[in-house]
C-alpha positions as CSV (number, residue, x, y, z in Angstrom):
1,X,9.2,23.6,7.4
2,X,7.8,25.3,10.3
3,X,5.7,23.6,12.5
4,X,8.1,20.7,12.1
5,X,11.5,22.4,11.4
6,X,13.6,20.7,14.8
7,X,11.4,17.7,15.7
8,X,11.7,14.2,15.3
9,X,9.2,12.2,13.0
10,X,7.5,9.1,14.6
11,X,5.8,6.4,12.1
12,X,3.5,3.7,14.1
13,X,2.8,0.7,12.1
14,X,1.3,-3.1,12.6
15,X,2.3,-4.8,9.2
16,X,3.6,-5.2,5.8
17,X,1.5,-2.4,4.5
18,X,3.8,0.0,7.1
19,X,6.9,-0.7,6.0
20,X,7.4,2.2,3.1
21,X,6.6,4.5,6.1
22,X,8.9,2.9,8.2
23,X,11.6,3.5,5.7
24,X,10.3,7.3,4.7
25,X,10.9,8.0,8.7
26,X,13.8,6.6,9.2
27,X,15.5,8.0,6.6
28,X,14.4,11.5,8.0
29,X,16.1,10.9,11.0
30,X,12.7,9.7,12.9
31,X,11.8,6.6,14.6
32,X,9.6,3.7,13.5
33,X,7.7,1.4,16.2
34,X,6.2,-1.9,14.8
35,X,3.3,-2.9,17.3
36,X,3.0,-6.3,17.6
37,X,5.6,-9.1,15.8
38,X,4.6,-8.9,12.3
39,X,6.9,-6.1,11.2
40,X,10.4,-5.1,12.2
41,X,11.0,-1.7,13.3
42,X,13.9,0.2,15.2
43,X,11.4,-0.1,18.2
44,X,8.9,-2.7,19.1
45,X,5.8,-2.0,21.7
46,X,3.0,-5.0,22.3
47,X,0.2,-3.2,22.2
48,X,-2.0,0.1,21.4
49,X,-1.4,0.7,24.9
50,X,1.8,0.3,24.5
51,X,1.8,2.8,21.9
52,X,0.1,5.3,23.8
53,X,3.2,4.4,27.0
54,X,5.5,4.9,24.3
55,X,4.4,8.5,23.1
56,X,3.9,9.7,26.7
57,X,7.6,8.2,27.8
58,X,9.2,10.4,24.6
59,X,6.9,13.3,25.4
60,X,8.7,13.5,28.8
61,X,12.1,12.9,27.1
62,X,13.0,9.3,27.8
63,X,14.0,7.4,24.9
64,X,12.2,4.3,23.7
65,X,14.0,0.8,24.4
66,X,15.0,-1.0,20.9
């Protein structure tokens, strides 16, 4: 549905509690990012830093590193 119709869903999660939305956005097609070691995800980043690094990096069209 329109505003969203085309883009790519991103679900950013720390722990167990994260894991049906990892799951929800993956099988949409998006991309989940466990931050931190707790959680697995299709894309890991450290920190909320990182997270922030991350977004900006797919905002300018390169693609997260698994």
């Amino acid at each position: 549905e329109a505003p969203f119709a085309g883009r790519r869903p991103i679900y950013v999660g720390d722990d167990v509690t994260d894991l049906d939305g990892f799951a929800a956005v993956e099988s949409a097609g998006g991309l989940s990012v466990a931050v931190g070691d707790r959680v697995l995800a299709q894309a890991r980043v450290a920190s909320p830093r990182d997270v922030r690094s991350l977004l900006a990096d797919l905002a300018d069209g390169r693609s997260p590193q698994p």
